[in-house]
mmCIF file of the N, C-alpha and C atoms, coordinates in Angstrom:
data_MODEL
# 
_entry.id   MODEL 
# 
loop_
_atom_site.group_PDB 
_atom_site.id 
_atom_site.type_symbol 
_atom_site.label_atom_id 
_atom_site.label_alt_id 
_atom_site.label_comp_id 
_atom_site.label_asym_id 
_atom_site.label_entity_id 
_atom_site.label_seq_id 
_atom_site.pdbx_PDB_ins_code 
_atom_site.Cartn_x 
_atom_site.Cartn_y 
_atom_site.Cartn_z 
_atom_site.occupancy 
_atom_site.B_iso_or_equiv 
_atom_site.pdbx_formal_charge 
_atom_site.auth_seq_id 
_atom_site.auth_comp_id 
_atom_site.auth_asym_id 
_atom_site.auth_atom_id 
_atom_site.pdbx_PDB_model_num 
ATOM 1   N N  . UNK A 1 1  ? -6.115  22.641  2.618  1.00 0.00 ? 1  UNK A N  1 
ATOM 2   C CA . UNK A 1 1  ? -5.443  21.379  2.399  1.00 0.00 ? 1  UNK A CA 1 
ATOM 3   C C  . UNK A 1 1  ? -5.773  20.895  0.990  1.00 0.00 ? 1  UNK A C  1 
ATOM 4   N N  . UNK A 1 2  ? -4.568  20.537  0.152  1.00 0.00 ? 2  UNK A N  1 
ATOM 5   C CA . UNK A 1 2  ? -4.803  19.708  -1.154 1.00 0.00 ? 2  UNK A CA 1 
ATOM 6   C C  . UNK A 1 2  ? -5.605  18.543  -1.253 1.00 0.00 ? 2  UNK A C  1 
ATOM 7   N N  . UNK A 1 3  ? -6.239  18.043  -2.234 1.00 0.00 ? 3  UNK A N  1 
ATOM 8   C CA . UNK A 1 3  ? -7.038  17.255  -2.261 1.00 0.00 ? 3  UNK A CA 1 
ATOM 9   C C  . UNK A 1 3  ? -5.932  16.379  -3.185 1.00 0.00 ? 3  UNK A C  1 
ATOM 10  N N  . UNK A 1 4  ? -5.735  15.518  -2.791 1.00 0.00 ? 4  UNK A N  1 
ATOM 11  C CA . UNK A 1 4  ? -4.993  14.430  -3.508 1.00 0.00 ? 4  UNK A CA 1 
ATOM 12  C C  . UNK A 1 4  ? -5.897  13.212  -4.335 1.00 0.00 ? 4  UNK A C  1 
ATOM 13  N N  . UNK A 1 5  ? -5.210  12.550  -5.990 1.00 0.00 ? 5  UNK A N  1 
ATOM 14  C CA . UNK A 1 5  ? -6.254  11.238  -6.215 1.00 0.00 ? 5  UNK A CA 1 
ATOM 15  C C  . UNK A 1 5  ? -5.200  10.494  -5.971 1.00 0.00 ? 5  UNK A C  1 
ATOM 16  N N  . UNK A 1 6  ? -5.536  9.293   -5.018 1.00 0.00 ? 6  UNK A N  1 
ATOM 17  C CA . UNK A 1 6  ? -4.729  8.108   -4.712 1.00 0.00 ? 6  UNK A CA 1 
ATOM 18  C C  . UNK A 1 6  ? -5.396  6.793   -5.083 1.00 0.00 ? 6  UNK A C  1 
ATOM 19  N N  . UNK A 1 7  ? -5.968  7.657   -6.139 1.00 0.00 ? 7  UNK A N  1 
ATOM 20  C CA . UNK A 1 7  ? -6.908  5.993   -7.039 1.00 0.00 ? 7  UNK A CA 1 
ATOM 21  C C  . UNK A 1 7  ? -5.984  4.693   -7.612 1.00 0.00 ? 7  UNK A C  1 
ATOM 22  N N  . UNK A 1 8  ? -4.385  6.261   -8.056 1.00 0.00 ? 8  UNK A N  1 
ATOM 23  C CA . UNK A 1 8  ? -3.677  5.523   -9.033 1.00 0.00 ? 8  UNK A CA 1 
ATOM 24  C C  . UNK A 1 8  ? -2.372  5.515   -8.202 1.00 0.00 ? 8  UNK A C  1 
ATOM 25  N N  . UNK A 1 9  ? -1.780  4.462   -7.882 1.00 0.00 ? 9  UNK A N  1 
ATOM 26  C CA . UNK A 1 9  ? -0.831  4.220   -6.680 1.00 0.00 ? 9  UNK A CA 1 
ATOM 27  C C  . UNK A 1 9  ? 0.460   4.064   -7.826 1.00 0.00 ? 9  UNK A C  1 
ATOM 28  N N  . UNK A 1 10 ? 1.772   4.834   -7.283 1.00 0.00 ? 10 UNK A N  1 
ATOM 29  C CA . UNK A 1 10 ? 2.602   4.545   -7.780 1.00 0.00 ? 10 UNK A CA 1 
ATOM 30  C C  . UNK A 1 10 ? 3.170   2.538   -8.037 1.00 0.00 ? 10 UNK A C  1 
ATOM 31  N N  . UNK A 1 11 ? 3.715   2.499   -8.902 1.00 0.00 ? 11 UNK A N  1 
ATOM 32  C CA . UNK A 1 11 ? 4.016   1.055   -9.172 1.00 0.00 ? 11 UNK A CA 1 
ATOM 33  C C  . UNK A 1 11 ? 4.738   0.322   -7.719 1.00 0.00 ? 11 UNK A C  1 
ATOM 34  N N  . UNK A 1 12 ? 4.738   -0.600  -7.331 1.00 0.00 ? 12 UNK A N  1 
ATOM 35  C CA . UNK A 1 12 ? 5.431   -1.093  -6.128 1.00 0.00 ? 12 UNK A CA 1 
ATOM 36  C C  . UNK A 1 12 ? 6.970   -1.467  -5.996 1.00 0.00 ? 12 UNK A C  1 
ATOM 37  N N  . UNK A 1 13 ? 6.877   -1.920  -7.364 1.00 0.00 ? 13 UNK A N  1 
ATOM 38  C CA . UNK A 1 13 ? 8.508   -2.279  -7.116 1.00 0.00 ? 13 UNK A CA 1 
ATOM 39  C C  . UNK A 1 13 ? 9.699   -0.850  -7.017 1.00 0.00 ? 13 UNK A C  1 
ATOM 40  N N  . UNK A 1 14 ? 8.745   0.290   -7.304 1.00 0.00 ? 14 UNK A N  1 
ATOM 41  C CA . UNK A 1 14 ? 9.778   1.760   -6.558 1.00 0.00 ? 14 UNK A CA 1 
ATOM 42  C C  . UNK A 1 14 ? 9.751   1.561   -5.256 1.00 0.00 ? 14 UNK A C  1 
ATOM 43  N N  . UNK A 1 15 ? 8.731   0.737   -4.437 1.00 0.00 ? 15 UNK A N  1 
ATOM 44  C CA . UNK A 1 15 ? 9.118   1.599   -2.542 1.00 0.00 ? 15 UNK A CA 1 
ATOM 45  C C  . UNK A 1 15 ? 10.846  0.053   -2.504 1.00 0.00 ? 15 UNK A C  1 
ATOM 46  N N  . UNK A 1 16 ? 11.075  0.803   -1.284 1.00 0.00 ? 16 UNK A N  1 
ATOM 47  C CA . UNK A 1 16 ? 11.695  0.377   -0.485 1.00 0.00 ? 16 UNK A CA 1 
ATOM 48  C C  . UNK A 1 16 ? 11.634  -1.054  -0.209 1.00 0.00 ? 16 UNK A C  1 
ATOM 49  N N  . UNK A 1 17 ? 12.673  -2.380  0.354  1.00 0.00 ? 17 UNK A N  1 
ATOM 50  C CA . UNK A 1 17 ? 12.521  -3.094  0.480  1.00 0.00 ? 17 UNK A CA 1 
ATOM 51  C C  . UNK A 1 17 ? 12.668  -2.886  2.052  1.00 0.00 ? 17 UNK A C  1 
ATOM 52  N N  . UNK A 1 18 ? 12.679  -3.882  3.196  1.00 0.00 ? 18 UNK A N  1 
ATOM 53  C CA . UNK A 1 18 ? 12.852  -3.539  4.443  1.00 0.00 ? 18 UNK A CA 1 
ATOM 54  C C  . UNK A 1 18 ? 13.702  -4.445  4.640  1.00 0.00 ? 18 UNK A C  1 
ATOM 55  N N  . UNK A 1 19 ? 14.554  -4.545  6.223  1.00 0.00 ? 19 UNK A N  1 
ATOM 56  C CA . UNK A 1 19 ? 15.776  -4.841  6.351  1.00 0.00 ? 19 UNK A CA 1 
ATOM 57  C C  . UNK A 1 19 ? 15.253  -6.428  6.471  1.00 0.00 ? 19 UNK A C  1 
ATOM 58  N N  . UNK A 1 20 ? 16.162  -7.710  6.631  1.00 0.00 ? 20 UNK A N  1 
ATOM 59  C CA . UNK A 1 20 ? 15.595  -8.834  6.357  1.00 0.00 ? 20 UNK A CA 1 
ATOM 60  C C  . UNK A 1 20 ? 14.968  -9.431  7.883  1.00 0.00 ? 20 UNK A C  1 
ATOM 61  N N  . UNK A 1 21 ? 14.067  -9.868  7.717  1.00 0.00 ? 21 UNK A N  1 
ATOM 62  C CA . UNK A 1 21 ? 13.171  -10.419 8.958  1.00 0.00 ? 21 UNK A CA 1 
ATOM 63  C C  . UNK A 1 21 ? 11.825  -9.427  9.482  1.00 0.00 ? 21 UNK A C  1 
ATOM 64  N N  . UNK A 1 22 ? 11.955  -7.738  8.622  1.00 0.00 ? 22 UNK A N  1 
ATOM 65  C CA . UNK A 1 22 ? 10.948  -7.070  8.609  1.00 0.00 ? 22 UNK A CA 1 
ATOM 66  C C  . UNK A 1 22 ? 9.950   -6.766  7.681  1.00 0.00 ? 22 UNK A C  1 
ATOM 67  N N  . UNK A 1 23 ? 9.221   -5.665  7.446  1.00 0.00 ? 23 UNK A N  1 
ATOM 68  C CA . UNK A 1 23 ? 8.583   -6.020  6.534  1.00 0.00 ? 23 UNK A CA 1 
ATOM 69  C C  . UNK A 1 23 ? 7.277   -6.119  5.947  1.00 0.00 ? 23 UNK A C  1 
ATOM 70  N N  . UNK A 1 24 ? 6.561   -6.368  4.813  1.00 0.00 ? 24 UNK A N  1 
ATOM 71  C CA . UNK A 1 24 ? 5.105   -6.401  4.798  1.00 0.00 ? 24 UNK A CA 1 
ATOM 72  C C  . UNK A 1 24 ? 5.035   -8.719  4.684  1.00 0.00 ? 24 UNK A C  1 
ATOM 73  N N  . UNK A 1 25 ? 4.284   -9.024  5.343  1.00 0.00 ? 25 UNK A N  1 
ATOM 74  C CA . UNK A 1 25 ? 4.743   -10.777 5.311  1.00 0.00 ? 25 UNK A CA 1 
ATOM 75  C C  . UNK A 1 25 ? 2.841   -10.833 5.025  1.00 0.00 ? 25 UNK A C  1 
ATOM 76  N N  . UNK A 1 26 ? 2.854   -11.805 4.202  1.00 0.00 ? 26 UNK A N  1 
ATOM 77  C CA . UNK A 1 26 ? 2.060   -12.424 3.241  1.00 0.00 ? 26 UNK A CA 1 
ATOM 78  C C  . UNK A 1 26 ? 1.245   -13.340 4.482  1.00 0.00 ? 26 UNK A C  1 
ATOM 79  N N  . UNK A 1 27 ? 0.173   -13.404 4.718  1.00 0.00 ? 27 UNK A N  1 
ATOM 80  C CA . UNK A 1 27 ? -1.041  -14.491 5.316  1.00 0.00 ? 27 UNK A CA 1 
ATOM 81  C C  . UNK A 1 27 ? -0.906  -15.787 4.532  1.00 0.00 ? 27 UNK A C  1 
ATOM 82  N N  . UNK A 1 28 ? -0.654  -17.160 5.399  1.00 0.00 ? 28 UNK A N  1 
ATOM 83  C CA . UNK A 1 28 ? -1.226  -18.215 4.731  1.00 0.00 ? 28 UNK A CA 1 
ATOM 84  C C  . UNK A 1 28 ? -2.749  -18.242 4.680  1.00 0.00 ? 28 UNK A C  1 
ATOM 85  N N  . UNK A 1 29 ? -2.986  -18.936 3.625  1.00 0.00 ? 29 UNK A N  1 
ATOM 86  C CA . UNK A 1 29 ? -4.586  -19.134 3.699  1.00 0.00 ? 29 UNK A CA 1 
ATOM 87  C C  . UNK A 1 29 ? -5.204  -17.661 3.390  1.00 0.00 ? 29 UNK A C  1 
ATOM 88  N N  . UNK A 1 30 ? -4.583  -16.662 2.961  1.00 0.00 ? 30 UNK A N  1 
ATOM 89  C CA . UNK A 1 30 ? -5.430  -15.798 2.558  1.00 0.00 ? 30 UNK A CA 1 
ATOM 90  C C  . UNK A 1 30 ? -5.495  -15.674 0.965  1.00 0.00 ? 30 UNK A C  1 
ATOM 91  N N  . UNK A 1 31 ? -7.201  -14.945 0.796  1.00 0.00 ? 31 UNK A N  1 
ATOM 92  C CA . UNK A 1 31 ? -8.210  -15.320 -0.434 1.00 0.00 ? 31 UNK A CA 1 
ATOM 93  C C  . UNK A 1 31 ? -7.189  -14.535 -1.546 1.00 0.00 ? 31 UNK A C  1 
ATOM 94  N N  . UNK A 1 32 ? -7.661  -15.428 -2.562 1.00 0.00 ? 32 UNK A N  1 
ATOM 95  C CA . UNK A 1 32 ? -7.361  -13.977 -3.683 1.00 0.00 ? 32 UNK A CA 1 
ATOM 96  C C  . UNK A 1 32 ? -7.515  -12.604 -4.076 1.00 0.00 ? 32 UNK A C  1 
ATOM 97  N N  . UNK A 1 33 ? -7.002  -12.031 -4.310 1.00 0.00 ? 33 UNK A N  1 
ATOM 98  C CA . UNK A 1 33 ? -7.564  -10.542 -4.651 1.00 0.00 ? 33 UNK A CA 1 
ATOM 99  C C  . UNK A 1 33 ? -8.507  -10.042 -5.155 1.00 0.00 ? 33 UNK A C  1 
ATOM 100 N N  . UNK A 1 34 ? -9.471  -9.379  -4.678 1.00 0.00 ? 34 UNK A N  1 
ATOM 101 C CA . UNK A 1 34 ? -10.646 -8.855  -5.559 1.00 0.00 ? 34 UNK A CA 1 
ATOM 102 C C  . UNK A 1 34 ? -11.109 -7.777  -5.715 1.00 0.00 ? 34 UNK A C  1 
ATOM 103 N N  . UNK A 1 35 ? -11.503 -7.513  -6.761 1.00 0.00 ? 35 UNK A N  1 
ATOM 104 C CA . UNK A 1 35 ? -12.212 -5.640  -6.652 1.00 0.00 ? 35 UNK A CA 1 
ATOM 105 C C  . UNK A 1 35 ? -12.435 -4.711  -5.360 1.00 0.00 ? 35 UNK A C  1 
ATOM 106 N N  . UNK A 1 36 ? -13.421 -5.421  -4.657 1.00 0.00 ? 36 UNK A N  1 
ATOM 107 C CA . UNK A 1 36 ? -14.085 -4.921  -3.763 1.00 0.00 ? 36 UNK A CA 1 
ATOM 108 C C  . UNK A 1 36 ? -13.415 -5.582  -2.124 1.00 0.00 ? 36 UNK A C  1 
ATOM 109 N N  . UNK A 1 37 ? -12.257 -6.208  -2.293 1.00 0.00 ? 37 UNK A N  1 
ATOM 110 C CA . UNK A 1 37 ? -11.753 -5.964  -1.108 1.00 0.00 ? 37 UNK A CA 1 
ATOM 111 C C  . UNK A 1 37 ? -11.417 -4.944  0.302  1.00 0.00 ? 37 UNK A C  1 
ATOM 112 N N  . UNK A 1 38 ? -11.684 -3.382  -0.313 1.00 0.00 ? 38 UNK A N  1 
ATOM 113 C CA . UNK A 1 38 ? -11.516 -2.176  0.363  1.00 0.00 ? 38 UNK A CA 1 
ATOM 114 C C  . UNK A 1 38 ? -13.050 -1.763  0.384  1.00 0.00 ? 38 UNK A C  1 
ATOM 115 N N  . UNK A 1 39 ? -13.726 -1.912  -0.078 1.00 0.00 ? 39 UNK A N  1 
ATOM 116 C CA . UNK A 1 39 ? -14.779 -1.069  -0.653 1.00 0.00 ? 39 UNK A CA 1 
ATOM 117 C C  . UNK A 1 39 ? -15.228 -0.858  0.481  1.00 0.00 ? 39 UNK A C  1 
ATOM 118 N N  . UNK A 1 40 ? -15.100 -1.057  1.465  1.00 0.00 ? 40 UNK A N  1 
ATOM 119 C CA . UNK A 1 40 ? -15.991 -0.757  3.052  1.00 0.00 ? 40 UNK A CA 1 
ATOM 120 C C  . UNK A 1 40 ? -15.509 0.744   3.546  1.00 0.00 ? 40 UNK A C  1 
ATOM 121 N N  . UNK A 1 41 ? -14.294 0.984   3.067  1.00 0.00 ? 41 UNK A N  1 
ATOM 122 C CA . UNK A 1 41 ? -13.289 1.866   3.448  1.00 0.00 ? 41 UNK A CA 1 
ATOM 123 C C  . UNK A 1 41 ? -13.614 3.043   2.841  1.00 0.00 ? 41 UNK A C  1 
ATOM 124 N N  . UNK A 1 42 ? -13.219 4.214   3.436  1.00 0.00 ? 42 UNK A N  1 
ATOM 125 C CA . UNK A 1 42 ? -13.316 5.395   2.781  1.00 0.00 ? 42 UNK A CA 1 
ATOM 126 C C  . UNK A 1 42 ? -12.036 5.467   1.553  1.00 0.00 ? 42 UNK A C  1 
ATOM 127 N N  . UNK A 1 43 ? -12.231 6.416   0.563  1.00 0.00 ? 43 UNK A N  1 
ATOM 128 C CA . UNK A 1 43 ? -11.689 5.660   -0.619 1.00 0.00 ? 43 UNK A CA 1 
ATOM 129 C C  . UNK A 1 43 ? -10.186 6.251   -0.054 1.00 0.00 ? 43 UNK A C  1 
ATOM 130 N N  . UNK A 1 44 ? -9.796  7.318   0.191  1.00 0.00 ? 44 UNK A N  1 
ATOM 131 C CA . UNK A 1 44 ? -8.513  7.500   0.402  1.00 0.00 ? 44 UNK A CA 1 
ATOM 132 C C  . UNK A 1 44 ? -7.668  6.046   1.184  1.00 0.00 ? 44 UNK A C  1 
ATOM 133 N N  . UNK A 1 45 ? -8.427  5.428   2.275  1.00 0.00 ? 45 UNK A N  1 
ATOM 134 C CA . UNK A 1 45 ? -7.654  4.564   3.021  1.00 0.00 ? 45 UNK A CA 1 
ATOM 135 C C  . UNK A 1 45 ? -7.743  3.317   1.799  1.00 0.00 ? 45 UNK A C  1 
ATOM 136 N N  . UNK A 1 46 ? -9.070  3.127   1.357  1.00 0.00 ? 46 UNK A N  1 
ATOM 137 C CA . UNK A 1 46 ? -8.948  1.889   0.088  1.00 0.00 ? 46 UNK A CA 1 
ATOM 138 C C  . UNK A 1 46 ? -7.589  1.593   -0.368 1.00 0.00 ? 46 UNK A C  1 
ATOM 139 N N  . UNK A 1 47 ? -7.361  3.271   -0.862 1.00 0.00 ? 47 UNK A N  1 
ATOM 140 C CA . UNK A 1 47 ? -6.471  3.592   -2.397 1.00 0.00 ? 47 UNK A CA 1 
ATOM 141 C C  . UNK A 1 47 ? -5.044  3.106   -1.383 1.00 0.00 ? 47 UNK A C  1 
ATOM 142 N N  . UNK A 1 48 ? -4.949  3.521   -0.261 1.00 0.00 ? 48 UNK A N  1 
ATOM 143 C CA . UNK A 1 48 ? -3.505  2.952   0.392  1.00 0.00 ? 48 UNK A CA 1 
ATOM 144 C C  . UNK A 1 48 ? -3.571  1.392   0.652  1.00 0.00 ? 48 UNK A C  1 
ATOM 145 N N  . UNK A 1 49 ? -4.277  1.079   1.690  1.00 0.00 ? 49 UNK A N  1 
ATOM 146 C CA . UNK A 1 49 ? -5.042  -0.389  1.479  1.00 0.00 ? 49 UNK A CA 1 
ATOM 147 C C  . UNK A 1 49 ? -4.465  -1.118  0.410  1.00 0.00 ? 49 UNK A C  1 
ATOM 148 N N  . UNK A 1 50 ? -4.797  -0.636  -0.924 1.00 0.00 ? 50 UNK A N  1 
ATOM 149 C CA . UNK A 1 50 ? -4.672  -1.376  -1.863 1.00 0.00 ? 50 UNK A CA 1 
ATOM 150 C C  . UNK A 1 50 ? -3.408  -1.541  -2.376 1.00 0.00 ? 50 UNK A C  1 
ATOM 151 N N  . UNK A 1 51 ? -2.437  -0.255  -2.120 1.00 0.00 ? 51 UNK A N  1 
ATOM 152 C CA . UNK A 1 51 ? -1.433  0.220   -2.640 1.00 0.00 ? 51 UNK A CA 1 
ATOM 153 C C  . UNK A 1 51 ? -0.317  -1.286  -1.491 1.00 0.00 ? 51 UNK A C  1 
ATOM 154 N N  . UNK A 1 52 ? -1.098  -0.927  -0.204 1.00 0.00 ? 52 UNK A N  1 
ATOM 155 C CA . UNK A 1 52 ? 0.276   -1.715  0.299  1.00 0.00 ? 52 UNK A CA 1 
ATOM 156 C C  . UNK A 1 52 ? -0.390  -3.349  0.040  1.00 0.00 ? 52 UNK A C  1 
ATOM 157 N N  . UNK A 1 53 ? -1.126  -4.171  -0.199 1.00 0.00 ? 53 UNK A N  1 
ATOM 158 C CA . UNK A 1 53 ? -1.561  -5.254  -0.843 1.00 0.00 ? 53 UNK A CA 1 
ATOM 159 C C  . UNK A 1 53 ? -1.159  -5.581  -1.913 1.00 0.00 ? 53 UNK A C  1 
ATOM 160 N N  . UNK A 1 54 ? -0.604  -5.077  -3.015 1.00 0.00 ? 54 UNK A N  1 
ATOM 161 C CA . UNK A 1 54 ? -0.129  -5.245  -4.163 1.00 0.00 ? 54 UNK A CA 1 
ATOM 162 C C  . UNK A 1 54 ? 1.532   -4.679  -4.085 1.00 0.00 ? 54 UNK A C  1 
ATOM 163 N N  . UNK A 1 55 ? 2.080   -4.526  -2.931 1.00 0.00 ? 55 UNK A N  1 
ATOM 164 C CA . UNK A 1 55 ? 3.669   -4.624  -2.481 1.00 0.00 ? 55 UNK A CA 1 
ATOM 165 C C  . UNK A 1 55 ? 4.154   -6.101  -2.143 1.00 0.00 ? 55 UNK A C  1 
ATOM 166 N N  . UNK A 1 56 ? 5.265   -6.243  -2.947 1.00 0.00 ? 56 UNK A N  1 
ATOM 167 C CA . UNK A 1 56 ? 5.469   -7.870  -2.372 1.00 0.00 ? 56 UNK A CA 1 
ATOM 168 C C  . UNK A 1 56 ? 6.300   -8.222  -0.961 1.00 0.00 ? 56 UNK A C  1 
ATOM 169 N N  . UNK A 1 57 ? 6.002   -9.318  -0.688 1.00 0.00 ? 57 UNK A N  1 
ATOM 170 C CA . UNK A 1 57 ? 6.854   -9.743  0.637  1.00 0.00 ? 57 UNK A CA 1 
ATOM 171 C C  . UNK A 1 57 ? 8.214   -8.972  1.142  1.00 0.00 ? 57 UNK A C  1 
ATOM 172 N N  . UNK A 1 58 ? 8.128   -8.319  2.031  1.00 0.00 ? 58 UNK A N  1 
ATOM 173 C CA . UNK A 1 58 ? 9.337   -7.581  2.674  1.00 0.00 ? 58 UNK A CA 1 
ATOM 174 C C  . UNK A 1 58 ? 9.739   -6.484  2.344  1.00 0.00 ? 58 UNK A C  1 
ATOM 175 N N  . UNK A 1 59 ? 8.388   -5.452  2.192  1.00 0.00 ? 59 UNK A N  1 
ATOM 176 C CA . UNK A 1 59 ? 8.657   -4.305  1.571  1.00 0.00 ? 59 UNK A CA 1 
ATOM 177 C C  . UNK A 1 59 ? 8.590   -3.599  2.894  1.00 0.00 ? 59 UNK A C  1 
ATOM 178 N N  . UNK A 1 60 ? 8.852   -2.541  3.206  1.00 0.00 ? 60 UNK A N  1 
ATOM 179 C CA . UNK A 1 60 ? 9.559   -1.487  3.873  1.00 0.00 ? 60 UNK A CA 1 
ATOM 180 C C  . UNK A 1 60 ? 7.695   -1.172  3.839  1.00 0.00 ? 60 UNK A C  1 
ATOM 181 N N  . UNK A 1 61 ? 6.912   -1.365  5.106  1.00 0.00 ? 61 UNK A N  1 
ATOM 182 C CA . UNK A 1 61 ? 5.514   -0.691  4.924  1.00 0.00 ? 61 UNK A CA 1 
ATOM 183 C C  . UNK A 1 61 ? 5.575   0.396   6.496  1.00 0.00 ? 61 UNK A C  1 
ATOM 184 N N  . UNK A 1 62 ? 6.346   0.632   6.795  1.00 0.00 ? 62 UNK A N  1 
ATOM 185 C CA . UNK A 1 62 ? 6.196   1.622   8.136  1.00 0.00 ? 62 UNK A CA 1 
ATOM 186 C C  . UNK A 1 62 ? 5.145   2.809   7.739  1.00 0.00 ? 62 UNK A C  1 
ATOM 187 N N  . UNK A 1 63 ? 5.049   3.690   8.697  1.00 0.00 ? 63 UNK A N  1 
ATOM 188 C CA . UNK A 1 63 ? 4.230   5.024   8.423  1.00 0.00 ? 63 UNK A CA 1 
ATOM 189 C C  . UNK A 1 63 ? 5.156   5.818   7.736  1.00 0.00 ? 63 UNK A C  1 
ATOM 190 N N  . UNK A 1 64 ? 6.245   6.385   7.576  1.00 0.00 ? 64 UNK A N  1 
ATOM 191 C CA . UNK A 1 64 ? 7.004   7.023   7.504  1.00 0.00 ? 64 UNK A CA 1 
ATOM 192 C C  . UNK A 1 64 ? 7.201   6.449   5.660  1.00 0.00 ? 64 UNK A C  1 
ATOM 193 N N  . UNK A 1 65 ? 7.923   5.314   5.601  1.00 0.00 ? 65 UNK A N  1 
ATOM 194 C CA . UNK A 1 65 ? 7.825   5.111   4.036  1.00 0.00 ? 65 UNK A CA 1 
ATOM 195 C C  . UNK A 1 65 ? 6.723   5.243   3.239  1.00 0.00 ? 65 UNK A C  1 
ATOM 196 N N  . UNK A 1 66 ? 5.186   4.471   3.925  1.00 0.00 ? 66 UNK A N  1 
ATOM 197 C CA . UNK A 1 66 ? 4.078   4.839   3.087  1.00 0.00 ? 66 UNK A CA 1 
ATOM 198 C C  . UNK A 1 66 ? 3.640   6.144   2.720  1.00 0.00 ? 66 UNK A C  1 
ATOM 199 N N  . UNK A 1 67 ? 3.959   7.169   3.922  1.00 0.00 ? 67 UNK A N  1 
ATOM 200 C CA . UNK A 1 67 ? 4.210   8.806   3.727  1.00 0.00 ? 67 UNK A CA 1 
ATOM 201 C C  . UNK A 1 67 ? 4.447   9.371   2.889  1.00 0.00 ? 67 UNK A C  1 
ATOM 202 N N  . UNK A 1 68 ? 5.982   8.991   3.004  1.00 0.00 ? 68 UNK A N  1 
ATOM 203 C CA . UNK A 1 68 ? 6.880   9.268   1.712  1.00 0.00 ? 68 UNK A CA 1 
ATOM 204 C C  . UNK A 1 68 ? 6.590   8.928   0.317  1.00 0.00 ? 68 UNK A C  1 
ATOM 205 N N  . UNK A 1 69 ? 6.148   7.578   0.275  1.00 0.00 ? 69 UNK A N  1 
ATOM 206 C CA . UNK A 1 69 ? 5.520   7.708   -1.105 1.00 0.00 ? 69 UNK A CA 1 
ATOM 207 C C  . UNK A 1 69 ? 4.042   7.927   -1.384 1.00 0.00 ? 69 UNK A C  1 
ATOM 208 N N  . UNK A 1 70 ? 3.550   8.283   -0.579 1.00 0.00 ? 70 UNK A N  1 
ATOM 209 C CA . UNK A 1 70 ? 1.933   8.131   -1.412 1.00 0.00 ? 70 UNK A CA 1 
ATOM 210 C C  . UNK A 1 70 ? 1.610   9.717   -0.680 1.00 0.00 ? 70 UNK A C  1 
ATOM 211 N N  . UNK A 1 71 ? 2.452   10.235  0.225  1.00 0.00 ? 71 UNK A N  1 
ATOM 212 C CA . UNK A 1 71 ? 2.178   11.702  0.841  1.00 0.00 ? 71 UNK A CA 1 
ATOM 213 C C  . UNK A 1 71 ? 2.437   12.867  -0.351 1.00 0.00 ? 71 UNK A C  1 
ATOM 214 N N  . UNK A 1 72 ? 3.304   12.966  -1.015 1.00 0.00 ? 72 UNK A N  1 
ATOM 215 C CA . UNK A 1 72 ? 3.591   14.359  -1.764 1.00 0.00 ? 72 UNK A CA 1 
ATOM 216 C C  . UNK A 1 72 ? 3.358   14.062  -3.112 1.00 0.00 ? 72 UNK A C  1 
ATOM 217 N N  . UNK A 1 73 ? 2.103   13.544  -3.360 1.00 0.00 ? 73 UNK A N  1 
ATOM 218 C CA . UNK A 1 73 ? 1.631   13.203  -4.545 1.00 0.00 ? 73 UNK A CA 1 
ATOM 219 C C  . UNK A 1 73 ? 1.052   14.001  -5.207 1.00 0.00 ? 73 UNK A C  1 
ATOM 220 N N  . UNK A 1 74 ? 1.338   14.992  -6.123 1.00 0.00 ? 74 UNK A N  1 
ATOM 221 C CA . UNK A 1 74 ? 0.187   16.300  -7.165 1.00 0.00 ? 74 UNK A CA 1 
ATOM 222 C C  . UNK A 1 74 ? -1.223  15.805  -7.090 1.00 0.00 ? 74 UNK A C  1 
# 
């Protein structure tokens, strides 16, 4: 099996948006962003973690799209 780096996440505004009322939806009352928000995580899940956190409101986050983009990565 390939060893993939998913340190460096493709930019967000390439995925997918999702159909309207689905979606990735934003927490009220949640903190700002910080370095070490993942850091508990093994780094592969971090690097996704992080990837879908920095997608904006109503992005297309199923298994299947996050796959698709962060799966067939060199």
């Amino acid at each position: 099996m390939a060893s993939h780096d998913l340190s460096v996440a493709p930019r967000p505004h390439a995925h997918p948006m999702a159909n309207p009322g689905f979606g990735k939806r934003g927490a009220s009352g949640q903190s700002p962003r910080r370095a070490d928000d993942f850091a508990h995580l093994p780094r592969r899940e971090a690097a996704i973690a992080a990837y879908i956190d920095r997608l904006p409101d109503g992005t297309a986050i199923d298994a299947k799209t996050i796959a698709k983009f962060l799966g067939d990565r060199p």
